[in-house]
N, CA and C of each residue as an Amber inpcrd file, in Angstrom:
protein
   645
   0.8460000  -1.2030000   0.0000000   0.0000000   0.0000000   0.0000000
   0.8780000   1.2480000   0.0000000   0.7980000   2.5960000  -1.4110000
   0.9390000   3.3660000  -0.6670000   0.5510000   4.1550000  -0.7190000
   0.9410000   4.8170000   0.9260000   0.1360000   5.7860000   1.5820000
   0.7540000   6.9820000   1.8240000   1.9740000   7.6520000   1.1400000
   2.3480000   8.9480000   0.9570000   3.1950000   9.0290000  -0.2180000
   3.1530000  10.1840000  -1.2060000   4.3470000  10.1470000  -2.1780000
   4.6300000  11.5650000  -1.9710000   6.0070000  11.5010000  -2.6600000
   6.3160000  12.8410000  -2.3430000   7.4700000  12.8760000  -3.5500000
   7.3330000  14.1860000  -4.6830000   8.4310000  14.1750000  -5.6190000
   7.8070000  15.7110000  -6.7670000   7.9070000  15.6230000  -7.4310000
   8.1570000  16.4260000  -8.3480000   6.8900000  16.7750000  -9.0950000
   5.9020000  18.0220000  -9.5240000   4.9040000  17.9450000 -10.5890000
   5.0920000  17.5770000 -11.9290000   4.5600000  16.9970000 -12.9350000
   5.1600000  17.0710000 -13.6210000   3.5770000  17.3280000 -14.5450000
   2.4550000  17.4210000 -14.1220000   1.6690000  17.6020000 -14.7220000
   0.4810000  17.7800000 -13.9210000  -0.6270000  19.1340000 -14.4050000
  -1.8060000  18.6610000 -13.5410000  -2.9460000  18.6930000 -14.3940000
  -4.0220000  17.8770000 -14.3150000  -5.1780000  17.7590000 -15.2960000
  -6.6190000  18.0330000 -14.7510000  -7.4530000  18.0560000 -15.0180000
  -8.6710000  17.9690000 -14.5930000  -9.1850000  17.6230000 -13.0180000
  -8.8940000  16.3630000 -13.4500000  -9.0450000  15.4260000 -11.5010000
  -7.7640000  14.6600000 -11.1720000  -6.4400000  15.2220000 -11.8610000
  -5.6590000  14.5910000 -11.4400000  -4.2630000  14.7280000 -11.5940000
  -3.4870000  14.6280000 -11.4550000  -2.2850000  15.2030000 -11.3240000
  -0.7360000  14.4260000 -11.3100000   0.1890000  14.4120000 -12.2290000
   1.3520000  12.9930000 -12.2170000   2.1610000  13.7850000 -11.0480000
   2.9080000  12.8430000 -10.7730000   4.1490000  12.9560000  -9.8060000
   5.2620000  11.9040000 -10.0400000   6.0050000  13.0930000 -10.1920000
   7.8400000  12.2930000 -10.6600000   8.2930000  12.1650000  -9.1430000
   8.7180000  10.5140000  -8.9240000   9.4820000  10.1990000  -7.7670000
  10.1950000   9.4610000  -8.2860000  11.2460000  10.0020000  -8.3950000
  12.8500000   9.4240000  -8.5320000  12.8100000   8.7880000 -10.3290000
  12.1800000   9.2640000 -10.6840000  11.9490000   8.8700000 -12.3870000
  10.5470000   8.0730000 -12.5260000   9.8220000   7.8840000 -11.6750000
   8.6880000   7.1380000 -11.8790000   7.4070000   8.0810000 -11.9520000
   7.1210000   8.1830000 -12.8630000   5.3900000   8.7050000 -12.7640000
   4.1830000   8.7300000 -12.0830000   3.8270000   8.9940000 -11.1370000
   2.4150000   8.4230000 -10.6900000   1.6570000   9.5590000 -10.8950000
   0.1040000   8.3690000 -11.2760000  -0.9200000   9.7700000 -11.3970000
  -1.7790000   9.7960000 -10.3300000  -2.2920000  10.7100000  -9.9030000
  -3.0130000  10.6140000  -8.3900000  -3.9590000  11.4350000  -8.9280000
  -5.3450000  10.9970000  -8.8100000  -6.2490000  11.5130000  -8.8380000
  -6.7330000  11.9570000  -7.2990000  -7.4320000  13.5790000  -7.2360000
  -7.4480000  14.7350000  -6.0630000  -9.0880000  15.0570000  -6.5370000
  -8.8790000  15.8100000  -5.2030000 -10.1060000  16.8710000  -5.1580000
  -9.5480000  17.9950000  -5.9580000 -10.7830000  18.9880000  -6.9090000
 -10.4880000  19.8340000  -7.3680000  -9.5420000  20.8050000  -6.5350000
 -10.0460000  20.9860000  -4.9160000  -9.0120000  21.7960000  -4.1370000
  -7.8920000  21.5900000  -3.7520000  -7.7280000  19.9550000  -3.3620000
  -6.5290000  19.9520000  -3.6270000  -5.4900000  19.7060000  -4.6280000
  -5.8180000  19.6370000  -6.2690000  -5.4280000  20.3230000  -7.2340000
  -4.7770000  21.4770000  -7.0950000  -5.9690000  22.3430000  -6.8860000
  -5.6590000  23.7280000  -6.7170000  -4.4480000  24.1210000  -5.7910000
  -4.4100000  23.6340000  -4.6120000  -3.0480000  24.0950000  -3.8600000
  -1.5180000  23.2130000  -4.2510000  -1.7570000  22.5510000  -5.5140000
  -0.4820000  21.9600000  -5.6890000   0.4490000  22.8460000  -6.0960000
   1.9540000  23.2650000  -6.2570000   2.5630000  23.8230000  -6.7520000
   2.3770000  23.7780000  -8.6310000   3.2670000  24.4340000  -8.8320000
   3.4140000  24.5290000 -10.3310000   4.5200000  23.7400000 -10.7070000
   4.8260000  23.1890000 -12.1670000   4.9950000  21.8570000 -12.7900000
   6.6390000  22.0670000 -12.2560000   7.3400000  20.9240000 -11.8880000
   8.8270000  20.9030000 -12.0030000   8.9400000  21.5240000  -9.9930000
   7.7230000  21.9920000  -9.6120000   8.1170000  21.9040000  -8.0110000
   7.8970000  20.6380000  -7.0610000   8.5640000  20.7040000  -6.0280000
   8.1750000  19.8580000  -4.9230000   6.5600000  19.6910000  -4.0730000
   6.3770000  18.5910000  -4.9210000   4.9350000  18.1030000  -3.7240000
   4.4200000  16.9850000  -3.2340000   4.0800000  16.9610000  -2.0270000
   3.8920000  15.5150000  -1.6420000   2.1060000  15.5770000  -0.9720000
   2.3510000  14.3160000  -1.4250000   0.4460000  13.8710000  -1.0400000
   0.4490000  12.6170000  -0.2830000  -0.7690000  12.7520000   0.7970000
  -1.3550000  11.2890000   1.0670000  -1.8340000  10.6020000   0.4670000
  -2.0040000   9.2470000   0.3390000  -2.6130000   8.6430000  -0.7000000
  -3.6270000   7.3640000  -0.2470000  -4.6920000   7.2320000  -1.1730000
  -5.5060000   5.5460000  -0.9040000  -5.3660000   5.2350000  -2.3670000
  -5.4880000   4.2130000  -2.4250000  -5.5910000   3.1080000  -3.1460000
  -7.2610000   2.3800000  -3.9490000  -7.1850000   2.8240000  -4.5800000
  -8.6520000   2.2940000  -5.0780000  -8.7500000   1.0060000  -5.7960000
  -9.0570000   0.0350000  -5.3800000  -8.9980000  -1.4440000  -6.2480000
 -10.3390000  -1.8070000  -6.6520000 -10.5050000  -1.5710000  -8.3230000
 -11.6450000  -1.6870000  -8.3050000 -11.2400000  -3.6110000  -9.5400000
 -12.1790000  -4.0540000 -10.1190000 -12.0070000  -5.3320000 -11.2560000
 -10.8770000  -4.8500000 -12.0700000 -11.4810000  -3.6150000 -12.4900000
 -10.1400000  -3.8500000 -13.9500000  -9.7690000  -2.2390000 -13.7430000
  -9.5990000  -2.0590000 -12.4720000  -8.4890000  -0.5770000 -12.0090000
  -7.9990000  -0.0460000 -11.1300000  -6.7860000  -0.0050000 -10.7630000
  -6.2260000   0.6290000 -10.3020000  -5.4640000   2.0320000  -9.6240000
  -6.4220000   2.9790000  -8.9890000  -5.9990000   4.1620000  -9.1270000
  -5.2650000   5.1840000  -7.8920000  -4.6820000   5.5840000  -7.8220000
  -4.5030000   6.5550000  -6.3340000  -5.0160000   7.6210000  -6.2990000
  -5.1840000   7.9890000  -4.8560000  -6.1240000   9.3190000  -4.2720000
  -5.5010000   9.8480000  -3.9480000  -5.0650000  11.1570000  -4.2080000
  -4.6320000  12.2910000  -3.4580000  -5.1680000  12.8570000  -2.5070000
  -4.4840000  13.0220000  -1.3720000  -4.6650000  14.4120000  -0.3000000
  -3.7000000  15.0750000   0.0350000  -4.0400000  16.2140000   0.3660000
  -3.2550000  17.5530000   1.1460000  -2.6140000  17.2740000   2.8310000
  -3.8850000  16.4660000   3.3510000  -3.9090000  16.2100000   4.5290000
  -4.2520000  14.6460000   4.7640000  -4.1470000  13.9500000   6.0850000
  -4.3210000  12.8600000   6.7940000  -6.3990000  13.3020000   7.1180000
  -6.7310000  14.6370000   7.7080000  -7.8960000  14.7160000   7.7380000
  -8.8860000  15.0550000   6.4510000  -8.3550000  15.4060000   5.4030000
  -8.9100000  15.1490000   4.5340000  -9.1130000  13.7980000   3.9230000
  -8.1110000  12.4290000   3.9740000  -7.7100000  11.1540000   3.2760000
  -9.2930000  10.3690000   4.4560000  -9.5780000  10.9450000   5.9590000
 -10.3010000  10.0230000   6.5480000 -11.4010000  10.3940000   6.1880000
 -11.3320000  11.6590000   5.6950000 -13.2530000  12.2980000   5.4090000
 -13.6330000  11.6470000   4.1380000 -12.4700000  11.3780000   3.1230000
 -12.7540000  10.7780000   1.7800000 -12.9060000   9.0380000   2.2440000
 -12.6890000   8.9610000   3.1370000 -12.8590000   7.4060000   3.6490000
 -14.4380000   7.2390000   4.3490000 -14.8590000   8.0860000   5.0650000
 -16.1260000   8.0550000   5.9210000 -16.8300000   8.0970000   4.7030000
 -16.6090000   9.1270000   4.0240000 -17.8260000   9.3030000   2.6660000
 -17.7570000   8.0450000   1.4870000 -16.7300000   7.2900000   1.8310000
 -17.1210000   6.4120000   0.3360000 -17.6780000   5.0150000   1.3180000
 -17.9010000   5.2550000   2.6680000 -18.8560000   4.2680000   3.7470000
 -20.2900000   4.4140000   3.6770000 -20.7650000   5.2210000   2.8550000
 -22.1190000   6.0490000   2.2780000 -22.4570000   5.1460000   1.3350000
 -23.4320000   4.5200000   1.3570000 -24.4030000   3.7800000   0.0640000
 -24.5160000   4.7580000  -1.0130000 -23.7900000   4.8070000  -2.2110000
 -24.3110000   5.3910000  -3.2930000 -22.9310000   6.4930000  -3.0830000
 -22.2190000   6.3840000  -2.2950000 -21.0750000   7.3950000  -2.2740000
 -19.7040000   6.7100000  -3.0230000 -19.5630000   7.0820000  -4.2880000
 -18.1520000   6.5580000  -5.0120000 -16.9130000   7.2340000  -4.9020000
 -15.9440000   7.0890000  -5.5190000 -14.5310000   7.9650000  -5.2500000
 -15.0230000   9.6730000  -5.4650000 -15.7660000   9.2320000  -6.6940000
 -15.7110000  11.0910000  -7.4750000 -16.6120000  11.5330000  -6.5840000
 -17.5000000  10.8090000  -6.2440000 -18.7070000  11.3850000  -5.4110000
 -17.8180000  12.9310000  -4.0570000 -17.0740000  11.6230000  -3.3960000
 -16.1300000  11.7670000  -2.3940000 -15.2980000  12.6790000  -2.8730000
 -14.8430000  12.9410000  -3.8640000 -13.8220000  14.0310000  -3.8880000
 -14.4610000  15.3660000  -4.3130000 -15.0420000  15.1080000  -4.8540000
 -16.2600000  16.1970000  -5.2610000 -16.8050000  16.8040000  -3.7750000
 -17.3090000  16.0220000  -3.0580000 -17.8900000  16.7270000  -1.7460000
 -16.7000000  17.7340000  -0.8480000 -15.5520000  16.9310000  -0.7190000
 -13.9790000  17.7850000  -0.5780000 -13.8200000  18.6560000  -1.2250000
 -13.6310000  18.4300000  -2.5010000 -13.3600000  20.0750000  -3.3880000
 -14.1650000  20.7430000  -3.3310000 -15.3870000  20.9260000  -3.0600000
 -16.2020000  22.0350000  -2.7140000 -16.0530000  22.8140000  -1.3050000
 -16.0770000  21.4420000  -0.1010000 -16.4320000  21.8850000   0.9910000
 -15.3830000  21.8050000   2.2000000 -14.0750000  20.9110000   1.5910000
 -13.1930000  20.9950000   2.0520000 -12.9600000  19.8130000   3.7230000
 -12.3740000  19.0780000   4.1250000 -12.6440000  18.1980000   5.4080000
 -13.4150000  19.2520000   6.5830000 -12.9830000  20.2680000   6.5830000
 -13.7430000  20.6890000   7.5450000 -15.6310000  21.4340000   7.4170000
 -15.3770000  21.7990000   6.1260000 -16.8640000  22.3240000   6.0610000
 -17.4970000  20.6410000   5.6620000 -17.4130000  19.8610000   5.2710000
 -17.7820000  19.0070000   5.0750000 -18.5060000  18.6850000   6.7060000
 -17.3420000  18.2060000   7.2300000 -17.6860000  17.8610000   8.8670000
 -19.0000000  18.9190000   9.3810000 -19.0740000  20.2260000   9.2770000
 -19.4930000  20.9750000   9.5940000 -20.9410000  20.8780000   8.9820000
 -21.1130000  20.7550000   7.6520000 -22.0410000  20.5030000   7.1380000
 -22.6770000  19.4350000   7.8080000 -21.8430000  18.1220000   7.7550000
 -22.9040000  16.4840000   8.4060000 -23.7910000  16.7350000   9.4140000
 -22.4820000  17.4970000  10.8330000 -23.2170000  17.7840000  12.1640000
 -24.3630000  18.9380000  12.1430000 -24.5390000  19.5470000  11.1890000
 -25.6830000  20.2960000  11.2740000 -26.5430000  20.1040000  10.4790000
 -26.7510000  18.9190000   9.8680000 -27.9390000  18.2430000   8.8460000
 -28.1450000  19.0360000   7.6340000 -27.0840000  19.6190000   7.1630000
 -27.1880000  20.7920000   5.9430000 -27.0170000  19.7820000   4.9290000
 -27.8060000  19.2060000   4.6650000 -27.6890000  18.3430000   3.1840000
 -27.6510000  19.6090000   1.9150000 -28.0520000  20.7540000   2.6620000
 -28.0290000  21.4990000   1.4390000 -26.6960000  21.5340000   0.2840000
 -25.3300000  21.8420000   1.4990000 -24.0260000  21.9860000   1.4340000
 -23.6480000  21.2620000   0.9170000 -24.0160000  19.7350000   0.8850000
 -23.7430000  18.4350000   0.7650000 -23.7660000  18.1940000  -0.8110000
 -25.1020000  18.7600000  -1.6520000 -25.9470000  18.9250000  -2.5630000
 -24.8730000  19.9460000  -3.3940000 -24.3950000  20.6120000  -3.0940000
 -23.8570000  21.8930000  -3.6050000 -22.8010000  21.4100000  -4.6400000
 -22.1190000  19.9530000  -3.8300000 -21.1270000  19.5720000  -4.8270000
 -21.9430000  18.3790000  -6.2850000 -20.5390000  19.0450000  -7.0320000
 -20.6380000  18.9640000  -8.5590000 -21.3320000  16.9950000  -8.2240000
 -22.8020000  16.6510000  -9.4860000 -22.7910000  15.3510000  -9.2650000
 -23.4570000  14.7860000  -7.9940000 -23.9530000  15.9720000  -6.9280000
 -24.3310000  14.8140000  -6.0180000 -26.0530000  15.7670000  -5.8230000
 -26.4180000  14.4130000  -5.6490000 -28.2320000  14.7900000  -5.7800000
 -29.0700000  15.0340000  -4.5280000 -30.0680000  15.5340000  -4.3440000
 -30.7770000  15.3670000  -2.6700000 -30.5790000  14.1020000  -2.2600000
 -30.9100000  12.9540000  -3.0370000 -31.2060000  11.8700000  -2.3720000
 -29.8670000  11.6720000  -1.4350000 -28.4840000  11.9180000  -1.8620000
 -27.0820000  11.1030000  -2.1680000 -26.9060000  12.3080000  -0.8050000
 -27.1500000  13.5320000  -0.8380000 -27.0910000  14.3230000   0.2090000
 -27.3600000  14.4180000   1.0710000 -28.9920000  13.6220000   1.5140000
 -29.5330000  13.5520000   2.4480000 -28.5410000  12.5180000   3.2290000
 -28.1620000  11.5920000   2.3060000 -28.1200000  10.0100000   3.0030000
 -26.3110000  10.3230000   3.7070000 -25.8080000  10.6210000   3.1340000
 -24.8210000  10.9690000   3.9460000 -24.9520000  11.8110000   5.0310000
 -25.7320000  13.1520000   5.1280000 -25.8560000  13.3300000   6.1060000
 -26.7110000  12.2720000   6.7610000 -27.4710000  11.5890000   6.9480000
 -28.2700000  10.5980000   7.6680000 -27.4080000   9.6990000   8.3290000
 -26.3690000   9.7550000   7.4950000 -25.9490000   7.9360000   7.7360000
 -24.1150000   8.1110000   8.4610000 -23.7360000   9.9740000   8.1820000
 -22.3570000  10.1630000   8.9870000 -22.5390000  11.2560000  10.1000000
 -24.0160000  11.1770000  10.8580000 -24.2370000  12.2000000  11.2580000
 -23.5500000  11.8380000  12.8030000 -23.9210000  10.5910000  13.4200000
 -23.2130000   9.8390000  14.1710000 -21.8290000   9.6700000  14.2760000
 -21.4490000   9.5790000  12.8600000 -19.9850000   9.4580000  13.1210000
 -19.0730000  10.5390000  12.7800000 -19.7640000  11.8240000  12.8230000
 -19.2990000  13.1680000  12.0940000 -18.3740000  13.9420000  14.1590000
 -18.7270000  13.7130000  15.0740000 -18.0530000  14.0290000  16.2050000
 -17.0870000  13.6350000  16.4760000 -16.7010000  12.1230000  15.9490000
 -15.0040000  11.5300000  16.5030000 -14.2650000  12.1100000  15.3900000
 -14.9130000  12.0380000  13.7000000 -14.0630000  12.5370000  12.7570000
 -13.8220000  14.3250000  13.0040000 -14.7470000  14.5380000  13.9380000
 -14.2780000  16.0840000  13.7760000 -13.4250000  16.1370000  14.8070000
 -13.1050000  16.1360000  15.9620000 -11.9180000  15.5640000  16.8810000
 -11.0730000  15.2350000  15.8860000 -10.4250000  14.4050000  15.1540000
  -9.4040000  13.8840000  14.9060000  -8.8950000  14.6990000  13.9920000
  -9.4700000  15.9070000  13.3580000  -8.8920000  17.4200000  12.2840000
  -7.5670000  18.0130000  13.1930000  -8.2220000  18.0610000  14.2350000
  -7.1400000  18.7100000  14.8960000  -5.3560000  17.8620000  14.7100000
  -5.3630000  16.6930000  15.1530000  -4.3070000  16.0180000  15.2340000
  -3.8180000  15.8450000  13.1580000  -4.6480000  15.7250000  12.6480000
  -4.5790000  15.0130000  11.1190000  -4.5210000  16.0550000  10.2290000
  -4.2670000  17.6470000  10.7970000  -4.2780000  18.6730000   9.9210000
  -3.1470000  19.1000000   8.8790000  -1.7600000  18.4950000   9.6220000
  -0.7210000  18.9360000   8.8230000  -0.7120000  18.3850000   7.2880000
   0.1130000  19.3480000   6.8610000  -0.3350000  18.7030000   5.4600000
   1.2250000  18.0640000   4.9650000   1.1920000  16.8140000   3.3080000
   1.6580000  15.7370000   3.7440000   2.9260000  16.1360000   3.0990000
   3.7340000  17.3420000   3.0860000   4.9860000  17.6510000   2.7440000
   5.6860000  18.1070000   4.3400000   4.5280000  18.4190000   5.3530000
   5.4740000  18.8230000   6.4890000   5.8980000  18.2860000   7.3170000
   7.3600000  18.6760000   7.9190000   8.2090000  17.6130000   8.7080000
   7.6760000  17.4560000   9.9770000   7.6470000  16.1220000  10.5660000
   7.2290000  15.4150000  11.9620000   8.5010000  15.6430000  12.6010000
   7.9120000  15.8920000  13.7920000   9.3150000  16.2630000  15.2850000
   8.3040000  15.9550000  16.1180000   8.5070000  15.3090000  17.4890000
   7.8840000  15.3540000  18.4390000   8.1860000  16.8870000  19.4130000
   7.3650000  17.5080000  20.0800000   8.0100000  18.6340000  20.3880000
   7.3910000  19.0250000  21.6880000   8.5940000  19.3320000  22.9880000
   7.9310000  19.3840000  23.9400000   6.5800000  19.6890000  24.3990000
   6.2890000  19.4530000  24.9910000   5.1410000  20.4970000  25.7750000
   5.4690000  21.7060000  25.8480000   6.0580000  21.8910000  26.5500000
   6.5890000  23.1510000  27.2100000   6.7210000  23.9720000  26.0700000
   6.9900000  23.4680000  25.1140000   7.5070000  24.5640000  23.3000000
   6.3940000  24.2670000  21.9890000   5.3450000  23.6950000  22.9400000
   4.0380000  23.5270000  21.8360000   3.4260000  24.3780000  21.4790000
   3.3340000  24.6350000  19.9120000   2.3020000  25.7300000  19.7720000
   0.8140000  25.8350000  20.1920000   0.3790000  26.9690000  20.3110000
  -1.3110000  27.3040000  20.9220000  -1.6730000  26.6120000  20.0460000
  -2.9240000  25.8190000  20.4250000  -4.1530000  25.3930000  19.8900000
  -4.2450000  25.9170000  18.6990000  -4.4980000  25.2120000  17.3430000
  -5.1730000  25.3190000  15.7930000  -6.5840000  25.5410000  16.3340000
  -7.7140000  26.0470000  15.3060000  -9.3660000  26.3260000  15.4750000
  -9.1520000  24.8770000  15.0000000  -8.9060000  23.9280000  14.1940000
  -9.1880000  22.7180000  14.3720000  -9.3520000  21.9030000  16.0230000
  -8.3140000  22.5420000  16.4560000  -7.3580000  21.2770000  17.6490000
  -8.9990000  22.1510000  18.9350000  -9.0060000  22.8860000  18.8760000
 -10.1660000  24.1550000  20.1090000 -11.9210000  23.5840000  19.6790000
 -11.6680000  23.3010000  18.0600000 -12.7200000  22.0190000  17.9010000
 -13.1100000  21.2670000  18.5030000 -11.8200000  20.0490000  18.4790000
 -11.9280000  18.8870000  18.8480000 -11.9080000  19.2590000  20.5230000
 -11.4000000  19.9330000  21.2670000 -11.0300000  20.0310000  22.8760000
 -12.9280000  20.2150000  23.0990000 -13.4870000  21.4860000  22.2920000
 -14.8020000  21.5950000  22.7490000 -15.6600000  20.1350000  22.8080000
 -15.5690000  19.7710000  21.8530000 -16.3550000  18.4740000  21.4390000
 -16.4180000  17.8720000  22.5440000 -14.7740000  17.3800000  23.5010000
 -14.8960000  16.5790000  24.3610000 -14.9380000  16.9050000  25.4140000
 -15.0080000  18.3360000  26.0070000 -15.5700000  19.0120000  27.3320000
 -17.0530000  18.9260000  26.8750000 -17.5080000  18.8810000  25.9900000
 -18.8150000  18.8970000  26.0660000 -19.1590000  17.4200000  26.1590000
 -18.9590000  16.5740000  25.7620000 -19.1090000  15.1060000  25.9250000
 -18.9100000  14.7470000  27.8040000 -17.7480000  15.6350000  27.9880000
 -17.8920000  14.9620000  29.5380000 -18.7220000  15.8990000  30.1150000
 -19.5670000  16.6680000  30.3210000 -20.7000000  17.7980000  30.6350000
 -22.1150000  16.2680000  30.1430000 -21.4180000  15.3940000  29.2690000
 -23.0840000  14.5240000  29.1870000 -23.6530000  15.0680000  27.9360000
 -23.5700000  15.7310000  27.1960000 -24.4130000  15.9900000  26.0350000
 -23.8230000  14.8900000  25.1940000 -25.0330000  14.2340000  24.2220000
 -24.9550000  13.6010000  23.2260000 -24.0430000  13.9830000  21.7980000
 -22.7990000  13.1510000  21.7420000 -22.2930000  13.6460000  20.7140000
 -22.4890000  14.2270000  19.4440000 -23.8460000  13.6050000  19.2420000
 -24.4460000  15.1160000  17.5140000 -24.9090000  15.9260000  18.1390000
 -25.4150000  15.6710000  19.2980000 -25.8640000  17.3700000  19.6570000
 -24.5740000  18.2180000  19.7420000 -23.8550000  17.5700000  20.6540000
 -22.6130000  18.7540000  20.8200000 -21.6560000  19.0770000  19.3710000
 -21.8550000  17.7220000  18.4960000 -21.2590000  18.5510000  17.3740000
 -21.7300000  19.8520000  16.6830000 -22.9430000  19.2280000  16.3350000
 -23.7870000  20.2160000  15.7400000 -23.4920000  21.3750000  16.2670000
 -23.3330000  21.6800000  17.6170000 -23.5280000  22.8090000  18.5110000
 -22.3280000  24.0260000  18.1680000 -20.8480000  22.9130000  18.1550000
 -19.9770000  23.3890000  18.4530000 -19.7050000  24.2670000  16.5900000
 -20.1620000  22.9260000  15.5280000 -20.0070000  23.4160000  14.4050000
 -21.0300000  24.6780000  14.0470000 -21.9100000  24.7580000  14.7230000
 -22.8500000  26.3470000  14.3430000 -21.7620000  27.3660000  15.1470000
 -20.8530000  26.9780000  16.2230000 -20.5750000  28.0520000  16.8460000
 -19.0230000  28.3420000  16.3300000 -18.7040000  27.3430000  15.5450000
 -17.5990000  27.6570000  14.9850000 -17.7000000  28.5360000  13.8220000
 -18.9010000  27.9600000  12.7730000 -19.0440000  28.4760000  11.6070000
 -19.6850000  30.4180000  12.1060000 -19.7750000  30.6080000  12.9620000
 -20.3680000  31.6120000  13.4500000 -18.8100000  32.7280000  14.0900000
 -17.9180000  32.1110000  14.0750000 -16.9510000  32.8090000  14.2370000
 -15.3520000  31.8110000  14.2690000 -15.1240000  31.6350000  13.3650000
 -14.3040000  30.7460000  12.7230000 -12.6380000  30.9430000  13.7770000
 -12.4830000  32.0780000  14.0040000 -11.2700000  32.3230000  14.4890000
 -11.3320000  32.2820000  16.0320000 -12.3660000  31.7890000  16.6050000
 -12.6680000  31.4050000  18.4180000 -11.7620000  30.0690000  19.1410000
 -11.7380000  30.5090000  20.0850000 -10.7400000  29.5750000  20.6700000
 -11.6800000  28.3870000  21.3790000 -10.9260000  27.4100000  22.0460000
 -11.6330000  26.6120000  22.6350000 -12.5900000  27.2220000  23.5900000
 -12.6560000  27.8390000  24.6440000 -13.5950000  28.5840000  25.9530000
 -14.5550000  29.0630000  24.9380000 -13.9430000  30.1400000  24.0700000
 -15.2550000  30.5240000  23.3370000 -16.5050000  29.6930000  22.6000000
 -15.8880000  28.6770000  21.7520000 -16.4030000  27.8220000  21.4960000
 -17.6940000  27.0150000  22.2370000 -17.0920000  26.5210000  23.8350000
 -17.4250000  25.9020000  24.7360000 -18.4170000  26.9160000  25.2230000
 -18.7220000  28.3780000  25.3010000 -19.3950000  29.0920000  25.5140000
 -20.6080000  28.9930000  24.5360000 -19.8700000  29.4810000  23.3700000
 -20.9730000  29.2970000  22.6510000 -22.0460000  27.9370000  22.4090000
 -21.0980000  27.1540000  22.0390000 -21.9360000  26.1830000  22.2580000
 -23.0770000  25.5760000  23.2190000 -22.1170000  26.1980000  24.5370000
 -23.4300000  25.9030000  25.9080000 -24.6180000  26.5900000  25.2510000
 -24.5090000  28.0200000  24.6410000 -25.6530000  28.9550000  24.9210000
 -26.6640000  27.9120000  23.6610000 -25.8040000  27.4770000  22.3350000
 -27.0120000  26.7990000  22.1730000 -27.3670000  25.6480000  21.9960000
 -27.2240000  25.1300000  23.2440000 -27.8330000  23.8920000  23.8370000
 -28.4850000  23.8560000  24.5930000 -28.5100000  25.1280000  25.4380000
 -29.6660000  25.6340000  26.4350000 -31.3590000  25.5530000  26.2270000
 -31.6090000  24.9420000  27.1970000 -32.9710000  24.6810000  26.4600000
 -33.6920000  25.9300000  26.5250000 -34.6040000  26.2740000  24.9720000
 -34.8530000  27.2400000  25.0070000 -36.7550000  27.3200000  25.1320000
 -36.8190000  28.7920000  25.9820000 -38.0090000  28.6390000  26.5910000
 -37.5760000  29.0930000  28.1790000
């Protein structure tokens, strides 16, 4: 299996893009967005990758990120959800609006991408709405993207919290407070999408206020 390449552009197309490693070609088919953030031809870029085995093909998936490669994994766990389906919902909405979208039942968002219909919209949200709280937790840790270097690095010299990583922390102060994990996603993703640059407390604020029963 593999699961990262890293080398040279040497071409980008439609849905997909070659990569020169060490004289070998590979073509990796991406989300339109992450297309879009690849360098230009003859630079350095590296991607995560899956593996698609279908009867008579063989293809690789590009990502930017580790949390983008699991959101294209949850979504092709969708009845009626295929690769393009899946990358299509990414290039529009990206791992995190995606997430954001599930936990708040916006099939609208869902719908928005190229190819996918109410029915195909609804059902993913229906069917990852449950599992849209652990995948949104795990953005935080799975955000780097797959050219940057790993160091373990003290505590003591760790950078502040990503709005991913203040995500995932809300999610699970709210889980131990007892709220039901789609509720608190949902909660936390209206209060994120409501001010994108909030830290964890804020978050956790906001979110209390709307979970409060109202009345």
């Amino acid at each position: 299996m593999i699961g990262r390449i890293a080398g040279r552009v040497v071409y980008r197309a439609a849905d997909h893009a070659m990569i020169d490693v060490q004289g070998v070609g590979y073509l990796v088919h991406c989300s339109e967005r992450t297309l879009a953030s690849l360098p230009g031809e003859g630079e350095a870029a590296a991607l995560f990758t899956d593996l698609l085995v279908k009867e008579d093909l063989l293809q690789l998936m590009g990502f930017t990120t580790l949390a983008e490669k699991e959101w294209y994994r949850l979504l092709l766990s969708v009845q009626g959800v295929g690769a393009k389906a899946a990358l299509a919902i990414l290039g529009t909405l990206g791992p995190d609006g995606a997430g954001r979208a599930i936990a708040l039942g916006d099939a609208a968002s869902i719908k928005a991408a190229p190819g996918i219909g109410p029915k195909i919209a609804q059902r993913v949200v229906n069917e990852l709405k449950d599992k849209a709280p652990a995948a949104m937790a795990l953005v935080g840790d799975l955000s780097a993207p797959a050219g940057a270097p790993t160091s373990i690095v003290p505590p003591s010299k760790a950078a502040a919290p990503t709005v991913p990583g203040a995500m995932a922390e809300a999610l699970s102060a709210l889980g131990n407070l007892g709220y039901a994990p789609a509720d608190a996603a949902a909660a936390v993703a209206e209060a994120q999408g409501a001010d994108p640059e909030a830290d964890t407390a804020a978050l956790i604020r906001a979110a209390l206020q709307l979970l409060a029963p109202k009345g």
